[in-house]
N, C-alpha and C positions, 0 to 999 in steps of 0.2 A: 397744280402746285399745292402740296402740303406746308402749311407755318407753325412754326409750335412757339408760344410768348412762355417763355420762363420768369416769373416772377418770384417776392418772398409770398407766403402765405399763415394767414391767420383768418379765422372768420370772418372780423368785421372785412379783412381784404378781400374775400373771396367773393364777400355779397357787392363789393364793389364794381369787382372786376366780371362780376358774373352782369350783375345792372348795364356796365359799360358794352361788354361784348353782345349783348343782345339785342341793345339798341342799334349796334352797328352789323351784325349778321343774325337776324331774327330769323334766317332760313336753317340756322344752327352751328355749334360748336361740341367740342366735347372739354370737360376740364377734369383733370386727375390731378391726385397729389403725388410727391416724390422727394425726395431727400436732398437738399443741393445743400453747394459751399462759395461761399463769397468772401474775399479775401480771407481764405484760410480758416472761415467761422460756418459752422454748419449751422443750417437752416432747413425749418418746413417751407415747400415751395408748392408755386402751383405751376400746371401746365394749361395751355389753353392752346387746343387742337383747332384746326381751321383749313377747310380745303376749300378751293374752288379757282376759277380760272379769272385773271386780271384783278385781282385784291388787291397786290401790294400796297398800292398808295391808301386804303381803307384799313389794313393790316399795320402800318407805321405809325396812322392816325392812335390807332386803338392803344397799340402798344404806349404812346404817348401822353394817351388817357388814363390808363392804367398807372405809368409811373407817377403823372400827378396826382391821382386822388388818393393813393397806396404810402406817398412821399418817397416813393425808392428812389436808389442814386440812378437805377437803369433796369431797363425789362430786356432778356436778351431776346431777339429772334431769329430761329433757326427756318429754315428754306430748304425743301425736298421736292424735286421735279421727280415727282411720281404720279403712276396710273390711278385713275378711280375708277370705278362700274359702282352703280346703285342697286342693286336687284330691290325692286317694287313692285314684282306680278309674284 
């Protein structure tokens, strides 16, 4: 299962959000920036990429960590039952 946490973003949020997600999957993330709109007002957002198998309940946590330390009204999370392969040789 792939999750993607859409949030706003600004630096001080991203060092936030970057401290929070690490603490809770130090095995890794990936986070990008992207262009969103929230009620009708465009915004710098972040993405924070997350795969692996039986997270959810650690993924809700995160995303809830995120919106308190950031003060957003809400982080949205998106959910993709998709394959993975690692190639590491």
């Amino acid at each position: 299962m792939t999750y993607h946490l859409h949030t706003q973003s600004t630096k001080a949020m991203d060092a936030k959000t970057i401290n929070l997600a690490s603490q809770v999957f130090p095995s890794g993330f990936t986070m990008y920036h992207a262009i969103g709109y929230w009620h009708g007002m465009r915004e710098r957002s972040s993405v924070l990429e997350i795969a692996g198998r039986n997270i959810a309940r650690k993924v809700r946590k995160l995303a809830g960590q995120i919106r308190r330390a950031n003060r957003q009204n809400a982080v949205l999370i998106e959910r993709s039952n998709s394959k993975m392969e690692v190639i590491n040789q």
